[in-house]
C-alpha positions in Angstrom: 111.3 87.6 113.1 108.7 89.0 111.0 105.0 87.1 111.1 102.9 89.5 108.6 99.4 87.9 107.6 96.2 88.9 105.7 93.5 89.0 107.4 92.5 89.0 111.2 92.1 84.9 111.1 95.6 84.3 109.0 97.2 86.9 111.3 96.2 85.3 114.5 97.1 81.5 113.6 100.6 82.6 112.1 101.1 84.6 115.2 99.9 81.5 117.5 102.5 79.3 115.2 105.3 81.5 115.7 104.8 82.1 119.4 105.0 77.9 119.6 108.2 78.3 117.8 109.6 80.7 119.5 109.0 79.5 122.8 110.5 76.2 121.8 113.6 77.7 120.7 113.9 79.5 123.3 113.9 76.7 126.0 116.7 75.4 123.8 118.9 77.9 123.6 119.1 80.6 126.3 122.4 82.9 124.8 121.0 85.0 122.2 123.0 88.4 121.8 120.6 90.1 119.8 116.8 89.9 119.4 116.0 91.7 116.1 112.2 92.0 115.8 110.6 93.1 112.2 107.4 94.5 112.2 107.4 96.3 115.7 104.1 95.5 117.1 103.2 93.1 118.8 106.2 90.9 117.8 107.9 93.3 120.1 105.8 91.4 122.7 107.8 88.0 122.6 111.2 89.9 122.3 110.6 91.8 125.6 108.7 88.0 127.2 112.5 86.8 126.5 114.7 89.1 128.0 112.1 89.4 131.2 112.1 85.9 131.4 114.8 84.5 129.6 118.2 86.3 129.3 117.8 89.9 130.8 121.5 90.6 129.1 119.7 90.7 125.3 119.6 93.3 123.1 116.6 94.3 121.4 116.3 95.8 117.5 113.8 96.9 116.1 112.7 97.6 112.4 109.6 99.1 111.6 108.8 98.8 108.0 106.1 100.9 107.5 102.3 99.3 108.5 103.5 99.1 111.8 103.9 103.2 111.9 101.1 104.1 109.7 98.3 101.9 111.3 99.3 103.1 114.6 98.2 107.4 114.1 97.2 106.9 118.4 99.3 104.0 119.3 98.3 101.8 122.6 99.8 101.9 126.0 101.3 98.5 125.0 102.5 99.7 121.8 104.2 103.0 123.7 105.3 101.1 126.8 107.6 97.6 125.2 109.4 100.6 123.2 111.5 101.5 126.4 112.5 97.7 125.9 114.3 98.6 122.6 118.0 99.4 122.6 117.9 100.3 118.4 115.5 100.9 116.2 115.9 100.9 112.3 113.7 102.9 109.5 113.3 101.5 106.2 113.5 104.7 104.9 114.3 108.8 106.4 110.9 110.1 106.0 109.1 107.0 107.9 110.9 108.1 111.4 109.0 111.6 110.7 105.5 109.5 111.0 106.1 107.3 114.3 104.1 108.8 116.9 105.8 108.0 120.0 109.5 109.6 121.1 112.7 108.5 119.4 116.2 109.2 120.9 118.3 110.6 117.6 121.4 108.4 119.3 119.6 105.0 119.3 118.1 104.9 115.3 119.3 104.6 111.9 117.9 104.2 108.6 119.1 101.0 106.8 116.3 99.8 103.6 115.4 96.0 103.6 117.7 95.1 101.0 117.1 93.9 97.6 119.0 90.2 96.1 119.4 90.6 92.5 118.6 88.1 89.7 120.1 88.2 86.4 116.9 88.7 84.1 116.1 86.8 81.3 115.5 88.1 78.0 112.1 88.5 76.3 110.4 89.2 73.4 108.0 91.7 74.7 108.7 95.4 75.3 106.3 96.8 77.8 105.7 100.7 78.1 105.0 100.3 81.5 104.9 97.4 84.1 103.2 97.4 87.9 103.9 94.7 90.5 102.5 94.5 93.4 99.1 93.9 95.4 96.0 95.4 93.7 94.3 97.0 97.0 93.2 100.2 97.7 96.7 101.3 98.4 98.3 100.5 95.1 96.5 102.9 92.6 96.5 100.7 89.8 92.9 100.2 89.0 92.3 104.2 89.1 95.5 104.5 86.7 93.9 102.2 83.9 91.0 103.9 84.2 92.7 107.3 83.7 95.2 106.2 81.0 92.1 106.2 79.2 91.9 109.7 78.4 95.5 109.4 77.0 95.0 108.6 72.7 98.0 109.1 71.4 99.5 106.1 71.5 98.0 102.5 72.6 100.2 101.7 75.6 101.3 98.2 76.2 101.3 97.1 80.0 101.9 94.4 81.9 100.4 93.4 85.4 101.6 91.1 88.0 101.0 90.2 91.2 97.7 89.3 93.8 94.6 90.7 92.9 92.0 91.8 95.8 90.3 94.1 94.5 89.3 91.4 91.6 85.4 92.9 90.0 87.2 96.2 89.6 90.6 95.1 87.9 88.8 93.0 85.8 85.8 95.8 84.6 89.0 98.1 83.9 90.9 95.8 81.9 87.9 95.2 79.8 86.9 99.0 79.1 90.4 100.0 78.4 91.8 101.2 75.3 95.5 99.8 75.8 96.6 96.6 76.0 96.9 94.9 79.6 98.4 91.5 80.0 98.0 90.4 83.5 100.2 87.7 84.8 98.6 86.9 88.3 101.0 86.2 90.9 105.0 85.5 89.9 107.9 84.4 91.4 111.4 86.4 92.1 113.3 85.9 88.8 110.4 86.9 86.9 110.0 90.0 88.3 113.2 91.1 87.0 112.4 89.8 83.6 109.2 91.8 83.7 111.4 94.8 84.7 113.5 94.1 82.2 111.4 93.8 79.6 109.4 97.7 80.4 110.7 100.6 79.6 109.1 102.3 82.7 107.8 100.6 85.9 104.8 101.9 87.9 104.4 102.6 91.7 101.2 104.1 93.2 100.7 103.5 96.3 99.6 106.0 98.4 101.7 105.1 101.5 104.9 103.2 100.9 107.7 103.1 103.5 110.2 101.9 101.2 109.4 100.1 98.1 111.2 97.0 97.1 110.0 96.6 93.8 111.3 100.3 93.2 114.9 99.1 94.1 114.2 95.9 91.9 112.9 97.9 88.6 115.9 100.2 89.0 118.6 97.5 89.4 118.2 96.2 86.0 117.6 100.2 85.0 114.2 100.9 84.3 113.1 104.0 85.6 110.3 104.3 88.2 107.2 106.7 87.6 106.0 106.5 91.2 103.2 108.6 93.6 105.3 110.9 96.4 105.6 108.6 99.2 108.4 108.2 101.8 109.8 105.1 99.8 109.9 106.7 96.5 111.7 109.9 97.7 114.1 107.7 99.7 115.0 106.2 96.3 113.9 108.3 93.1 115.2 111.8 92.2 112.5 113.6 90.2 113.7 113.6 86.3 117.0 112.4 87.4 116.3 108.0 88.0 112.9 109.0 87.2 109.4 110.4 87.8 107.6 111.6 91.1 104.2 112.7 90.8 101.1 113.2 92.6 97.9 111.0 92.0 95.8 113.4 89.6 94.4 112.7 86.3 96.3 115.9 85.2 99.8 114.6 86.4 99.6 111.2 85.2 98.2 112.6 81.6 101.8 114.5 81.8 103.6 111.7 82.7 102.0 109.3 80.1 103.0 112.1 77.3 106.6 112.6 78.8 107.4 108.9 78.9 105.8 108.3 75.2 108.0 111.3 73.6 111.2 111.3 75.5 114.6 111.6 73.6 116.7 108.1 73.4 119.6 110.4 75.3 117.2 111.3 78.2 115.7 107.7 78.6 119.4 106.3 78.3 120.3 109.0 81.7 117.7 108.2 83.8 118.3 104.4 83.0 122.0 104.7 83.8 121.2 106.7 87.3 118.4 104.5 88.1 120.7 101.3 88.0 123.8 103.1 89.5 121.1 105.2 92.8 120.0 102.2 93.2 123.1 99.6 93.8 123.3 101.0 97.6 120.2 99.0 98.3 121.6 95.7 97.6 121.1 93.1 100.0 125.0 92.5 100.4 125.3 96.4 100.8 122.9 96.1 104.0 124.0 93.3 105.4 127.7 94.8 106.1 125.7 97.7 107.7 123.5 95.3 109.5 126.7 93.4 110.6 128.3 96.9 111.6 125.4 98.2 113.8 125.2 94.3 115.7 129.0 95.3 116.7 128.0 98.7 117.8 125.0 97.8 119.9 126.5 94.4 121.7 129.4 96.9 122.7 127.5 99.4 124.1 
């Protein structure tokens, strides 16, 4: 169970919806095994209600996914407390377990990524130097990066842009002043992400948190490489110069990176395309659903 919202309004309405739903299911059906709560806090709230009031034999799991780590630098007593609750808890990726600020038995957590379902993509006529998808927010650099690419005149870049815009005056003012071409394709459904991926020879991730990174996975399945910022999700997927890039946010890096990927050899693109698709096959949804199946065995038995 996973209810993640924008905004304080949107959040508390889908949370009131889903605690409706939950209640009603529960009444109906008092044998669950296994509670598995995504997004630990304060879902972890109506997972603990049940087995107090409910079934005290259930199991809880946990997986925090990232905003529920880094918003919580001084988590509350609430947030501390419900954790003795949890018999498992699961990390989308190694690093993120380094960032949770409250005590974590070794013996009770794993890491296990959120799984990606692949779609064959579609062929197009456009080649794309680079591609981003994903929210355009303060978190996802992408704004900053048209505005640095340009200082980069050796070649007009073509890029393409999908996905919800909030940060909509400023993506709009750097589209305008740029001197690449930028198609932006709004929001887009799940097969046409991989027929953007597809269609880039490089795809672009710039956050400056990221706890995993789905659309990393996704670019790499269909084996475009991924230029992305050092975050926890990126290093959990992407081997510097091996599946592709990791740099840090500077104008000087991502000068480098926009020269490197604009003069590398057919033979070097054609490696880090092949380890891309082949690192990145362990993050398929079927892969983590055996270990997900696996660790549901493990825990009921304990």
């Amino acid at each position: 169970m996973s209810p993640n919202g924008n905004g304080p309004l949107f959040s508390i309405c889908k949370y009131f919806i889903f605690l409706c739903k939950f209640i009603v299911t529960s009444i109906r059906r008092h044998t669950f095994d296994i509670i598995h709560v995504h997004y630990y806090y304060p879902t972890i709230i109506l997972a603990v209600i049940y087995r107090l009031f409910v079934n005290r034999h259930v199991k809880i799991i946990v997986t925090f996914h990232g905003s529920d780590v880094y918003k919580y630098k001084h988590p509350p007593f609430l947030y501390r407390y419900l954790f003795k609750f949890v018999n498992h808890s699961i990390f989308v990726s190694k690093h993120l377990v380094d960032n949770i600020k409250i005590p974590i038995d070794k013996n009770k957590h794993s890491t296990l990524s959120v799984g990606a379902k692949y779609l064959e993509p579609n062929i197009g006529d456009d080649i794309f130097d680079f591609s981003f998808i994903g929210t355009i927010d303060d978190n996802k650099k992408i704004i900053e990066f048209i505005n640095i690419a340009n200082n980069y005149n050796k070649k007009q870049l073509n890029i393409v842009i999908a996905g919800y815009c909030i940060r909509e005056k400023e993506f709009k003012k750097a589209i305008e002043e740029s001197i690449h071409k930028i198609k932006f394709l709004g929001t887009v459904n799940k097969q046409k992400v991989f027929d953007i991926f597809n269609q880039s020879r490089f795809s672009l991730n710039l956050s400056t948190y990221e706890s995993f990174g789905l659309s990393i996975t996704e670019s790499m399945l269909v084996g475009t490489p991924v230029v992305a910022t050092n975050t926890d999700g990126s290093t959990e997927q992407i081997i510097d110069n091996e599946n592709g890039y990791i740099i840090n946010f500077n104008d000087r890096e991502i000068l480098q990176v926009l020269d490197l990927t604009s003069t590398i050899t057919n033979e070097k693109y054609s490696e880090l395309s092949y380890n891309a698709k082949k690192s990145s096959e362990k993050f398929l949804l079927s892969e983590v659903i055996e270990q997900l199946e696996n660790l549901y065995d493990g825990v009921c038995n304990e």
